[in-house]
VMD Tcl script that draws the C-alpha trace (Angstrom):
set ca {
  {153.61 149.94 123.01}
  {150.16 150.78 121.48}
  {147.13 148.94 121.69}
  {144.44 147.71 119.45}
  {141.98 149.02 122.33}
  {143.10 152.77 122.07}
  {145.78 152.62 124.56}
  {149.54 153.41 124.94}
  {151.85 151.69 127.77}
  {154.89 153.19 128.60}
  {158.16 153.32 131.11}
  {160.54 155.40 131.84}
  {164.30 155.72 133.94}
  {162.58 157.20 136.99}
  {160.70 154.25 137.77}
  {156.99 155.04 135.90}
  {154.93 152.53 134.22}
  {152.00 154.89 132.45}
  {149.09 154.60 130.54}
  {147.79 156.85 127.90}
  {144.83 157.23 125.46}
  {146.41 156.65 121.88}
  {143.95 159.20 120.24}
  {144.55 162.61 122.68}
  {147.76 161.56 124.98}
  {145.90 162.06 127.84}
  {147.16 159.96 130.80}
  {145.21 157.07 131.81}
  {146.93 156.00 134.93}
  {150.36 155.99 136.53}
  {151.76 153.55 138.97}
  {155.51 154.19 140.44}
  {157.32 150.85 140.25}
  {160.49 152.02 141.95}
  {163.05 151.04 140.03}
  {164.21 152.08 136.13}
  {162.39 150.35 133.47}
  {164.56 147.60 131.93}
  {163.15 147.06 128.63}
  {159.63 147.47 126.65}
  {156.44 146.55 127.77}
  {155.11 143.71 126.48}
  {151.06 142.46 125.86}
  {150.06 138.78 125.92}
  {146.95 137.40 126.44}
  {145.38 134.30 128.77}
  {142.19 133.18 129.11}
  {141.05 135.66 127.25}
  {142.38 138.76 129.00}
  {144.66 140.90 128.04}
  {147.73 141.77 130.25}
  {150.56 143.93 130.20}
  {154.06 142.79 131.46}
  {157.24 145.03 132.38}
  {160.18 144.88 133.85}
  {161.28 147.49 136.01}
  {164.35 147.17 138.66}
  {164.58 143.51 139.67}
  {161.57 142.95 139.36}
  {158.66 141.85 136.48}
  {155.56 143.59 136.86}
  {152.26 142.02 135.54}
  {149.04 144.60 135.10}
  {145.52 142.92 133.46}
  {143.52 144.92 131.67}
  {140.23 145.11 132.03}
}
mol new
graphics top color blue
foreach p $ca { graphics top sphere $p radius 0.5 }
foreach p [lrange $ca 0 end-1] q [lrange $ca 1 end] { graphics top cylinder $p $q radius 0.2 }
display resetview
């Protein structure tokens, strides 16, 4: 998933939720969420900040962005 503020979110089977910067690919951050992703990650926004939502294992993780 790409955003309008030059990022990319991604997931993967091993358990990775990533961040990179849409215009090089460089990674941003990584965060190991132990268990394979289980769909897409998804953006919303509330009160006016923006956050990032995936589901990974049994569980739903929520990141805000800054």
């Amino acid at each position: 998933m790409s955003t309008a503020g030059n990022l990319v979110f991604g997931s993967t089977t091993e358990g990775q939720i990533l961040a990179l910067a849409a215009n090089t690919g460089k990674p941003l951050w990584r965060f190991q969420a132990g268990g394979p992703a289980r769909g897409n990650p998804m953006s919303y926004a509330l009160d006016g900040k923006q956050h990032i939502a995936v589901a990974m294992g049994n569980a739903l993780y929520i990141l805000g962005l800054p």
